[in-house]
MDTraj code that builds the backbone (N, CA, C; nanometers):
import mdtraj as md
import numpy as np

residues = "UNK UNK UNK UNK UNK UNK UNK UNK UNK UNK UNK UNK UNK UNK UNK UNK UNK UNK UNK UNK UNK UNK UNK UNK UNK UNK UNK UNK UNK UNK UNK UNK UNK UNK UNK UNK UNK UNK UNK UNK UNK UNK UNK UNK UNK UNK UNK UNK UNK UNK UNK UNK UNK UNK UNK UNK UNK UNK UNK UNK UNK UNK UNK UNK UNK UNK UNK UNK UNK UNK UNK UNK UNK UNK UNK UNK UNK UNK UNK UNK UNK UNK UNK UNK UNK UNK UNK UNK UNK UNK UNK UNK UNK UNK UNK UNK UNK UNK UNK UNK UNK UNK UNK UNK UNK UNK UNK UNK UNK UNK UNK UNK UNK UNK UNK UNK UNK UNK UNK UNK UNK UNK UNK UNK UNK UNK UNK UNK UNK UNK UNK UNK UNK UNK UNK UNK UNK UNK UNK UNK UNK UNK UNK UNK UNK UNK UNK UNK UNK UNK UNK UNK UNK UNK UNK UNK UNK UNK UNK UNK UNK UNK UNK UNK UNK UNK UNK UNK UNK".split()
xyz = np.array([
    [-6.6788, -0.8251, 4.6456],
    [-6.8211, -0.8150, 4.6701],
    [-6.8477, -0.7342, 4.7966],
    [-6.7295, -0.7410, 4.8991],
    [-6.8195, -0.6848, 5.0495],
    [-6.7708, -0.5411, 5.0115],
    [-6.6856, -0.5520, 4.9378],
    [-6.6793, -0.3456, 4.8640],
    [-6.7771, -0.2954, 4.8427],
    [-6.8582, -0.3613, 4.7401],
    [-6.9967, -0.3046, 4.7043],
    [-7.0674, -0.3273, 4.7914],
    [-7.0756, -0.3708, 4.8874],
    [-7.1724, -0.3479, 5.0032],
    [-7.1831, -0.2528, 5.0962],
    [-7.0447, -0.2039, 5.0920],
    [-6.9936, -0.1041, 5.2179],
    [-6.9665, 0.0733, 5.1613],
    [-6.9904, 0.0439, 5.0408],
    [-6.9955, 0.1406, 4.9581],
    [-7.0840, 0.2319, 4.9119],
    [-7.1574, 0.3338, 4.9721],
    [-7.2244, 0.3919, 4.9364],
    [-7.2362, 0.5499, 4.9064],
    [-7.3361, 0.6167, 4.8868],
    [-7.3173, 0.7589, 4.7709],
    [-7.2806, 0.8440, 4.8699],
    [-7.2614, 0.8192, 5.0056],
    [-7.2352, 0.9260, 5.1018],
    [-7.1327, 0.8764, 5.1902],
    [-7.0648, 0.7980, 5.1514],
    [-6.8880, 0.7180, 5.1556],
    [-6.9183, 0.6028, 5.2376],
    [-6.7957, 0.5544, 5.2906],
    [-6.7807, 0.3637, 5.3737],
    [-6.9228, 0.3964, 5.4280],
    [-6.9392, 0.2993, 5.4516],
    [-7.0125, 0.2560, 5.6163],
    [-6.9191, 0.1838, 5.7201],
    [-6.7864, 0.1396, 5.6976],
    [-6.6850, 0.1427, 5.7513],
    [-6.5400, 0.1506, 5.7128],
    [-6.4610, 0.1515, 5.8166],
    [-6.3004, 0.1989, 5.7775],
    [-6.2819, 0.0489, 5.7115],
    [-6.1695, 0.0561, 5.6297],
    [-6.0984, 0.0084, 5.5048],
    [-6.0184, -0.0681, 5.5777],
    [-6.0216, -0.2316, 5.5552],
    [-5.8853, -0.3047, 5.5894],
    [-5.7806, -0.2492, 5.5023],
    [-5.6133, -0.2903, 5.5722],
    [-5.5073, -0.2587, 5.4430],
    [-5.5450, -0.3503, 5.3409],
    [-5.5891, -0.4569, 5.3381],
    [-5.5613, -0.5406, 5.2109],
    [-5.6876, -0.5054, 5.1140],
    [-5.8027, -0.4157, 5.1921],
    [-5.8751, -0.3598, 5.1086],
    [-5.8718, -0.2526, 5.0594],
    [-5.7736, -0.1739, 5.1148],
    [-5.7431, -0.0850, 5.0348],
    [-5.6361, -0.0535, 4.9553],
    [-5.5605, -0.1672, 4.9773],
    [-5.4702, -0.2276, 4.8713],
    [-5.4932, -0.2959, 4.7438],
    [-5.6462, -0.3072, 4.7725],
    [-5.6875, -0.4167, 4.6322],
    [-5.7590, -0.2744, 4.5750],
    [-5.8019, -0.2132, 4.5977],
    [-5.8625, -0.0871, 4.5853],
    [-5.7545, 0.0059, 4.5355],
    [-5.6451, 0.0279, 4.5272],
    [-5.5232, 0.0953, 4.4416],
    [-5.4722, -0.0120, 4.3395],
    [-5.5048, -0.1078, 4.3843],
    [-5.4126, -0.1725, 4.2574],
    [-5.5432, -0.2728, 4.1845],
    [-5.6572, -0.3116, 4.1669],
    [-5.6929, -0.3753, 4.1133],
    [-5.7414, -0.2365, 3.9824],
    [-5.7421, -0.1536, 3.9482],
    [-5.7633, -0.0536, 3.8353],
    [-5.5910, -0.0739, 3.7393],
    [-5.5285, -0.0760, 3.7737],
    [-5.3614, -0.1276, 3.7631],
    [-5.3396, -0.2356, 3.7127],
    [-5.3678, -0.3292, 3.7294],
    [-5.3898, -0.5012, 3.7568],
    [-5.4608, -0.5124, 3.6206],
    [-5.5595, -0.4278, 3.6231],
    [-5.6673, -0.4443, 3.4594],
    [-5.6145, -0.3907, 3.3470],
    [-5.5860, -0.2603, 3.4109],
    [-5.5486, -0.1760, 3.2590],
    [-5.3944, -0.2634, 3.1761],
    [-5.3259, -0.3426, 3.2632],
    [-5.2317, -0.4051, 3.2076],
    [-5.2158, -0.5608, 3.1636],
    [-5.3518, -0.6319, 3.1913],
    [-5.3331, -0.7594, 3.2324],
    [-5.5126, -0.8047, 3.1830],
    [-5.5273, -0.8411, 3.0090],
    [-5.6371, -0.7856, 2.9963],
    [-5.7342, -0.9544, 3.0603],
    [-5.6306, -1.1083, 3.0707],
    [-5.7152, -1.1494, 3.0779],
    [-5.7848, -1.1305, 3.2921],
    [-5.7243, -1.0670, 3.3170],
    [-5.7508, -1.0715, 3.5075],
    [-5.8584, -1.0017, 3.4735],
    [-5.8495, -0.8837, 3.3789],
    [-5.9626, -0.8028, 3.3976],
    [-6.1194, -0.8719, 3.3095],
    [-6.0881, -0.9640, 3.1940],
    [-6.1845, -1.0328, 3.1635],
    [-6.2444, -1.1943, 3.2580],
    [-6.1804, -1.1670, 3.3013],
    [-6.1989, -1.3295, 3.4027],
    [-6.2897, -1.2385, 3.5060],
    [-6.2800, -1.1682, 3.5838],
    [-6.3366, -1.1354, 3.6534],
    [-6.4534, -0.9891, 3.6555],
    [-6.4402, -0.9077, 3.5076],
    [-6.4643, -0.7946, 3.5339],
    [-6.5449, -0.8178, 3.4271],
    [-6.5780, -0.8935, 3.3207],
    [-6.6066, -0.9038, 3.2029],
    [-6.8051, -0.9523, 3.1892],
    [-6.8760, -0.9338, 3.2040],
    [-7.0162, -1.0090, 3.1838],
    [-7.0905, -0.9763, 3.0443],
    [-7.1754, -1.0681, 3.0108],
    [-7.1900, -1.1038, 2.8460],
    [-7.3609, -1.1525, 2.8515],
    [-7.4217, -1.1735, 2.7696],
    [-7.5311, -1.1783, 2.7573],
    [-7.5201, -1.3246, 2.7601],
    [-7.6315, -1.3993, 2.7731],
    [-7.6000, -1.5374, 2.7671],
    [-7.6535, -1.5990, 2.6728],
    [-7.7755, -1.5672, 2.6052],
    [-7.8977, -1.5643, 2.4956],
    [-8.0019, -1.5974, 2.5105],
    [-8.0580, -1.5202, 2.6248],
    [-8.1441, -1.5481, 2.7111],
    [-8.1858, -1.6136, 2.8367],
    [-8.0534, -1.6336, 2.8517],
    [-8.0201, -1.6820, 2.9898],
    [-7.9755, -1.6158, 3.1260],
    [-7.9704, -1.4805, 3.0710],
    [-7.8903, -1.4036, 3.1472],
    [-7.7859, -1.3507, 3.1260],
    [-7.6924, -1.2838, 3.2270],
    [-7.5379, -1.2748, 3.2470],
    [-7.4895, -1.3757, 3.2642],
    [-7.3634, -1.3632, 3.2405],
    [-7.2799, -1.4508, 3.2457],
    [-7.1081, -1.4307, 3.2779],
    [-7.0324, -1.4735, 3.3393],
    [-6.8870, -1.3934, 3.2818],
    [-6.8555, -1.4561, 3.1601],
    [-6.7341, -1.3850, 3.0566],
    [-6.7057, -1.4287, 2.9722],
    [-6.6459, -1.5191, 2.9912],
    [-6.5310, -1.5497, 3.0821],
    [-6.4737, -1.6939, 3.0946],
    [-6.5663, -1.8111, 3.1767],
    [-6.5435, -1.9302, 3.1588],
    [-6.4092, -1.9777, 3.0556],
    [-6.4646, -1.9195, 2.9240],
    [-6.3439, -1.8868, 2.8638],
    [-6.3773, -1.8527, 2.7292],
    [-6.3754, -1.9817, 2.6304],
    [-6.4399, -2.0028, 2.5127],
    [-6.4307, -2.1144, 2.4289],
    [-6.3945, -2.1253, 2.3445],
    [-6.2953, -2.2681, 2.3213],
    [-6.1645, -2.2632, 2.2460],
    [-6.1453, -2.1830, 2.1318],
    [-6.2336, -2.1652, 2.0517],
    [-6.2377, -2.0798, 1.9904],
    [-6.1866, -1.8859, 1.9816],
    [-6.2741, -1.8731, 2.0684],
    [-6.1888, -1.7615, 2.1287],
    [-6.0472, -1.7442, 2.1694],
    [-6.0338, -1.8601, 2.2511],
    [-5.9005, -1.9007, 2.2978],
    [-5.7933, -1.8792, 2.1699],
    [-5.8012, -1.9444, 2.0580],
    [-5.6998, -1.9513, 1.9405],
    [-5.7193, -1.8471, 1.9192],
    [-5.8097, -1.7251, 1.8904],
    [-5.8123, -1.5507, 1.8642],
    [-5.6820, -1.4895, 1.9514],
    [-5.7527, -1.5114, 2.0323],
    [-5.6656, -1.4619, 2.1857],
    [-5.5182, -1.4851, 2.1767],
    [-5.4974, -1.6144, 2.1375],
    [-5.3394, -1.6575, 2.1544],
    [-5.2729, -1.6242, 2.0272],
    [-5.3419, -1.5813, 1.9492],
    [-5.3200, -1.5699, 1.7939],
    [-5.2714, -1.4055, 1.7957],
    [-5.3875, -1.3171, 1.8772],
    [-5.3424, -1.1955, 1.8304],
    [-5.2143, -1.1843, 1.9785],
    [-5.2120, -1.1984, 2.1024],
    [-5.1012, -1.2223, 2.2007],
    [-4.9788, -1.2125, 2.1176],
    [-4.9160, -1.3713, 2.0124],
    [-4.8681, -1.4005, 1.9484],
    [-4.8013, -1.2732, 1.8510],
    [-4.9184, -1.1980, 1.7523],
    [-4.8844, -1.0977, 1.7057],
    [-4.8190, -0.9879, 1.7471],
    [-4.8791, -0.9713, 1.8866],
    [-4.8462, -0.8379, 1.9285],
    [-4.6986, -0.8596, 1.9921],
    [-4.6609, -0.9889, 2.0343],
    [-4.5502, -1.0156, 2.0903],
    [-4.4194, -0.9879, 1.9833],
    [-4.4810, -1.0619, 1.8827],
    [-4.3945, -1.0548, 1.7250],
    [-4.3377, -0.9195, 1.7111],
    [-4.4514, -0.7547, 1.6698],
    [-4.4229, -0.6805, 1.6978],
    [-4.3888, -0.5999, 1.7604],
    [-4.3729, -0.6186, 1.9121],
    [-4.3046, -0.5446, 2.0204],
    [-4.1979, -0.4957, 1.9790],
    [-4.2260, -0.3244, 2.0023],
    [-4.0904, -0.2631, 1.9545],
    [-4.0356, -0.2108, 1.8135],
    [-4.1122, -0.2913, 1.7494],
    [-4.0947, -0.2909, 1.5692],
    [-4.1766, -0.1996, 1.5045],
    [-4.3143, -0.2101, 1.5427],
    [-4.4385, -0.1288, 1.4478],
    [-4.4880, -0.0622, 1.5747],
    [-4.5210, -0.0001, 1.5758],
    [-4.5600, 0.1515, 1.6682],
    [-4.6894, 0.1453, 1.6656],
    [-4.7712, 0.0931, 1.5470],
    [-4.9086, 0.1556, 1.5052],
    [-5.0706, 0.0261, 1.5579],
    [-5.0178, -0.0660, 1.6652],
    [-5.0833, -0.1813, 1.6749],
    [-5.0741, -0.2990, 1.5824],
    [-5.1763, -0.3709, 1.6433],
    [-5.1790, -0.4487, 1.5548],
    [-5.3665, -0.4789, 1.5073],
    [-5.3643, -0.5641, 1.3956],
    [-5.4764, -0.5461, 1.2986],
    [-5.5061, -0.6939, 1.3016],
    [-5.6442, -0.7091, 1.2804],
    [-5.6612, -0.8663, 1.2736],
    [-5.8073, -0.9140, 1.2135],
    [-5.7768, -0.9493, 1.0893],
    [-5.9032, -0.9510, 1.0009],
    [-5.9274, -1.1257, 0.9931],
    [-6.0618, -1.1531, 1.1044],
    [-6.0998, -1.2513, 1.1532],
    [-6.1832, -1.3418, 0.9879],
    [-6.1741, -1.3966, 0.9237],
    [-6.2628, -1.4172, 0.8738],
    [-6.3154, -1.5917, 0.9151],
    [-6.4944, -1.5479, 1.0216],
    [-6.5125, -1.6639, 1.0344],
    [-6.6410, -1.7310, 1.0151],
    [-6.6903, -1.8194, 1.0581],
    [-6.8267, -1.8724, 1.1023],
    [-6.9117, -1.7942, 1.1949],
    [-6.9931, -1.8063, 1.1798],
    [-7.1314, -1.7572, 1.2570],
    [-7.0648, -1.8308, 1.4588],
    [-7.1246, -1.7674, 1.5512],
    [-7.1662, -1.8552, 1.6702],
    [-7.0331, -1.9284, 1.7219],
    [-6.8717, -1.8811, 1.6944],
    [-6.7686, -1.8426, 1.8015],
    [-6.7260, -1.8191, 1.8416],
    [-6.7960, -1.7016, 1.9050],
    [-6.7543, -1.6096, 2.0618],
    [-6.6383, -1.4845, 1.9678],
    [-6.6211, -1.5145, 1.8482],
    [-6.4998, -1.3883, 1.7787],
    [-6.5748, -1.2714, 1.8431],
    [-6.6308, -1.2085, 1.7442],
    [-6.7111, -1.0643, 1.7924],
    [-6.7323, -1.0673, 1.9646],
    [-6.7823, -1.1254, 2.0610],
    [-6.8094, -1.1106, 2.2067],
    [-6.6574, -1.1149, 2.2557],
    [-6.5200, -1.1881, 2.2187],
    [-6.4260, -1.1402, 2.2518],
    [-6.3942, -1.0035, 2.1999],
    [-6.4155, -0.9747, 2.0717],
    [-6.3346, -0.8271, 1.9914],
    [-6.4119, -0.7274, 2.0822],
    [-6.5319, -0.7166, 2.1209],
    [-6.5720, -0.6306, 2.2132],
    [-6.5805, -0.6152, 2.3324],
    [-6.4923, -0.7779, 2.4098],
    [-6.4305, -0.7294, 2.5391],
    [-6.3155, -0.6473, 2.5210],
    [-6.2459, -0.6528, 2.4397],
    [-6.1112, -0.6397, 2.3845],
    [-6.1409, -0.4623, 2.3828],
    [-6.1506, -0.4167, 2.3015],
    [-6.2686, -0.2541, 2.3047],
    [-6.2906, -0.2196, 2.4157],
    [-6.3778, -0.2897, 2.5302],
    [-6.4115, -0.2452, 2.6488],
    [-6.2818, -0.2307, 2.7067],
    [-6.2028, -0.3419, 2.7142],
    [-6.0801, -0.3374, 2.7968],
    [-6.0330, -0.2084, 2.7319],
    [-6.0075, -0.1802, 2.6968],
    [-5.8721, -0.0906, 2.6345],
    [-5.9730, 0.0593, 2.6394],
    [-6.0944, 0.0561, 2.6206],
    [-6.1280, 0.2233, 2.6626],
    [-6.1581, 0.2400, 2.7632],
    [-6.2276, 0.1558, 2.8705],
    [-6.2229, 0.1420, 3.0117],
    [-6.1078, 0.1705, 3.0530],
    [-5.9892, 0.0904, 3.0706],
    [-5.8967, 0.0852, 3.1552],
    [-5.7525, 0.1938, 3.0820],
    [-5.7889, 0.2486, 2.9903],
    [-5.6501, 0.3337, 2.9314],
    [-5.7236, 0.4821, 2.8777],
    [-5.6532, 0.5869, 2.9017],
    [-5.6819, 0.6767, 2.8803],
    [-5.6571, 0.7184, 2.6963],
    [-5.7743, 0.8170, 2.6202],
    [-5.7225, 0.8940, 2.5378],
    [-5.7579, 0.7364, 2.4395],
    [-5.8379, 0.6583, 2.4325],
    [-5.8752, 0.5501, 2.3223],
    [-5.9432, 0.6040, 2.2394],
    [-5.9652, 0.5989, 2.1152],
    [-6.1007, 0.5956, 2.0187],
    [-6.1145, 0.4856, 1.9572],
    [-6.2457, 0.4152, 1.9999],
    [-6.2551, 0.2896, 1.9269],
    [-6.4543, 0.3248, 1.8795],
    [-6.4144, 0.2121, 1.7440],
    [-6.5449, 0.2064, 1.6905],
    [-6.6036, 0.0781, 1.6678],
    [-6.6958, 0.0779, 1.6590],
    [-6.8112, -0.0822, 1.6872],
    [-6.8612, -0.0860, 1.5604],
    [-6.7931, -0.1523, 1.4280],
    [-6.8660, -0.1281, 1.3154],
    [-6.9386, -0.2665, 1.2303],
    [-7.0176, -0.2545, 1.1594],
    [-7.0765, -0.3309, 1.1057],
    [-7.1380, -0.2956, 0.9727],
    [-7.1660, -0.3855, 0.8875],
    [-7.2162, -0.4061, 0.7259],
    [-7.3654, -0.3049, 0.7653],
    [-7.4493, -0.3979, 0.8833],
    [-7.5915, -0.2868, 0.8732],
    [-7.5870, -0.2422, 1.0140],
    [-7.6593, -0.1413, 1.0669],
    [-7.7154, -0.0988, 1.1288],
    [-7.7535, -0.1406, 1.2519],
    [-7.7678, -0.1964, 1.2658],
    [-7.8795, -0.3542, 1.3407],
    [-7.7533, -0.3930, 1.4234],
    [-7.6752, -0.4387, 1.3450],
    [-7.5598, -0.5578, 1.4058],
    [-7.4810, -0.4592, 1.4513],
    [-7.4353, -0.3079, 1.3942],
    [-7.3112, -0.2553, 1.4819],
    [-7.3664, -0.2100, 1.6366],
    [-7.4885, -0.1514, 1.6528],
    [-7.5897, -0.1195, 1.7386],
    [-7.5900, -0.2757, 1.8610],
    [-7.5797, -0.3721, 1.7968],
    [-7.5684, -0.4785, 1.8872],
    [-7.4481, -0.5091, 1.9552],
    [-7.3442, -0.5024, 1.8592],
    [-7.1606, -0.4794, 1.9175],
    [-7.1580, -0.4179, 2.0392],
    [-7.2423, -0.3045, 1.9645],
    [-7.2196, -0.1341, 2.0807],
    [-7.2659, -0.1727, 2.2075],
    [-7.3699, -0.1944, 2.2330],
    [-7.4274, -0.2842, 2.3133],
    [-7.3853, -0.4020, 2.4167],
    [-7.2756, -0.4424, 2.3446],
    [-7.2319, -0.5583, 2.4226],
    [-7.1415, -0.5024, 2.5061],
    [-7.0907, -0.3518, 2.4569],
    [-6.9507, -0.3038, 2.5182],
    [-7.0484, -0.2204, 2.6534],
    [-7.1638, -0.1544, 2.6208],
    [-7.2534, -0.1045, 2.7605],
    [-7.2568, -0.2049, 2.8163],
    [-7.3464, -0.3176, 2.7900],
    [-7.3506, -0.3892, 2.9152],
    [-7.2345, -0.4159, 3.0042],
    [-7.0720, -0.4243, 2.9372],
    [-7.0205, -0.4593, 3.0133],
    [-6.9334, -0.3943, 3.0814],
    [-6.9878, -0.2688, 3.0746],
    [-6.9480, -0.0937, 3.1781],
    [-7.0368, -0.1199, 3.2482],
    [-7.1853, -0.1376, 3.2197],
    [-7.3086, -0.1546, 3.2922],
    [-7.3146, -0.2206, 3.4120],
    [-7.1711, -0.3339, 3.4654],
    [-7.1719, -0.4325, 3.5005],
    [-7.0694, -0.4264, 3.5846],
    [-6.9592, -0.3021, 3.5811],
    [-6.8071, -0.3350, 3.6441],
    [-6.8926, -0.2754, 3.7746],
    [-6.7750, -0.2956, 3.8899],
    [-6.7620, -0.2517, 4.0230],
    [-6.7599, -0.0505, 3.9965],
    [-6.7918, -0.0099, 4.0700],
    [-6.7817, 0.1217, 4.0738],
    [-6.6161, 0.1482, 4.0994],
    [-6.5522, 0.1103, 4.1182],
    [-6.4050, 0.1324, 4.1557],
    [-6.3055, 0.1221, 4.0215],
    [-6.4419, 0.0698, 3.9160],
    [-6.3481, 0.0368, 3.8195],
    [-6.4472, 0.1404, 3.6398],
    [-6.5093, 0.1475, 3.7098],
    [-6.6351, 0.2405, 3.5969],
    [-6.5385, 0.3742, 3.5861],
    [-6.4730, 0.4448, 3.4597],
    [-6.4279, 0.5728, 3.4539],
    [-6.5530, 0.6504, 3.4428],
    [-6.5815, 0.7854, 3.4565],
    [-6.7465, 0.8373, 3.4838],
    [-6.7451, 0.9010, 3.3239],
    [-6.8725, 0.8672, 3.2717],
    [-6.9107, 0.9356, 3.1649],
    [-6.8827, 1.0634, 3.1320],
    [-6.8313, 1.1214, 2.9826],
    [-6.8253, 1.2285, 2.9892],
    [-6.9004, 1.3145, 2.9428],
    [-7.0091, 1.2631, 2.8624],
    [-7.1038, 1.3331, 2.8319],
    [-7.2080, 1.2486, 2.8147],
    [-7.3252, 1.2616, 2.8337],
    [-7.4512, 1.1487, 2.8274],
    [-7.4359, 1.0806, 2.6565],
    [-7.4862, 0.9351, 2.7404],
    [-7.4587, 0.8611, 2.6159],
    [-7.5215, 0.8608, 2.4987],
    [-7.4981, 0.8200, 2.3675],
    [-7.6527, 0.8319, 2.2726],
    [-7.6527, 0.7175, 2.2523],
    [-7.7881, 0.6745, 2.2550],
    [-7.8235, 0.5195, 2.2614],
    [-7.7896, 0.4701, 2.1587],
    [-7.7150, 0.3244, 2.1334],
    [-7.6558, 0.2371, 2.0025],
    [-7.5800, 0.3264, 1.9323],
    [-7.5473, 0.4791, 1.9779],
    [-7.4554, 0.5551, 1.8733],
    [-7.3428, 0.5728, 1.9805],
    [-7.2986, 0.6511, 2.0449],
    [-7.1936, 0.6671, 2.1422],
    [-7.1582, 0.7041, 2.2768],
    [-7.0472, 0.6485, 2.3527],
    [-7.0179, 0.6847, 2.4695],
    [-6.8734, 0.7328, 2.5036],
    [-6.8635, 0.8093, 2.5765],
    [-6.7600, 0.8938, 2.6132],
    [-6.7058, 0.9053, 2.7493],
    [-6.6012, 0.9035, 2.8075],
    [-6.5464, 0.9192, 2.9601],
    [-6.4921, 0.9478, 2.9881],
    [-6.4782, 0.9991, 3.1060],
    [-6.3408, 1.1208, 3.1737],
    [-6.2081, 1.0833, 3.1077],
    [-6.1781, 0.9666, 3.0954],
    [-6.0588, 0.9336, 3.0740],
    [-5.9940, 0.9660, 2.9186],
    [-6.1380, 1.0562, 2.8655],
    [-6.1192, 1.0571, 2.7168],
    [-6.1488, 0.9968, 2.6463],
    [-6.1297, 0.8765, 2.6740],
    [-6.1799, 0.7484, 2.5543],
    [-6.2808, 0.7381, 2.5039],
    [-6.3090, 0.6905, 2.4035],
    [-6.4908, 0.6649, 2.3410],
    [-6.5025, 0.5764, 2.2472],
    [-6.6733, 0.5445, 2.2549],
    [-6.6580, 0.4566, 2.1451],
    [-6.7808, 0.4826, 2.0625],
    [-6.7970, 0.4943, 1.9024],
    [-6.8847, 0.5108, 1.8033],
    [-6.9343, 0.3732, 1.7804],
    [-7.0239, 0.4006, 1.7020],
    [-7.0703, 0.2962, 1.6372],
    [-7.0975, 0.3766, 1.4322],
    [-7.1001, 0.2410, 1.3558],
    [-7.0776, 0.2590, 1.2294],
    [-7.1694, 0.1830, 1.1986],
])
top = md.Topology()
chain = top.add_chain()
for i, resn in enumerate(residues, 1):
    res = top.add_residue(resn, chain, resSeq=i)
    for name in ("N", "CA", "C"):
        top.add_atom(name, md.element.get_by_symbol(name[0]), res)
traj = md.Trajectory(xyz[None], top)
């Protein structure tokens, strides 16, 4: 927090402790590899009219997604090259979709050269996905925002230096 305070468009307003500028090289590091540090702390979500919120604690629900696809990807380490796939089929109202699109954020935020897409049956609902993944660029520390690479199109797509992007369907 006292980062963003000291931080402004025409540089510090003061010199850098080491341990702040140690958290400042390695907390971009720390995320791109380690997705729940970067959702525990980097992650904010709509609340449903309540506001922001962070995503954690996450709810159990989510939790069994989480440990489920972990699980998978551990399985395949090394074996399948091509990811892994995970066709949720669930109930309305547990946190699946608000995790699958931290999951999205994490991985085009923090890794270069991603293409991911936000899709849905209508219109309406992929536009809302899309959405969930702005707000929660909308929301990181500037130390951790990669810069747009071309202006965004609203509920259709965004793009960033780092290459990555994301559509909507």
């Amino acid at each position: 927090q006292d980062l963003v305070a000291i931080h402004t468009p025409a540089g510090w307003t003061r010199a850098l402790s080491s341990e702040e500028s140690t958290f400042l090289a390695a907390t971009p590091l720390r995320c791109a590899i380690d997705y729940p540090y970067f959702a525990e702390r980097f992650c904010k979500i709509d609340d449903e009219g309540h506001g922001l919120r962070p995503l954690y604690p996450m709810w159990e629900s989510q939790q069994v997604v989480l440990d489920r696809l972990g699980q998978l990807e551990k399985d395949r380490w090394g074996v399948h090259p091509d990811g892994c796939l995970l066709n949720v089929l669930k109930a309305r109202q547990l946190g699946v979709s608000t995790l699958a699109e931290s999951l999205v954020a994490h991985r085009i935020l923090t890794h270069p050269n991603i293409r991911a897409l936000a899709g849905a049956d209508v219109e309406e609902q992929a536009g809302y996905l899309f959405r969930m993944v702005v707000r929660m660029y909308d929301h990181l520390p500037w130390f951790l925002k990669p810069e747009p690479r071309f202006p965004f199109v609203k509920n259709r797509e965004m793009g960033f230096g780092n290459g990555s992007f994301l559509k909507t369907a």
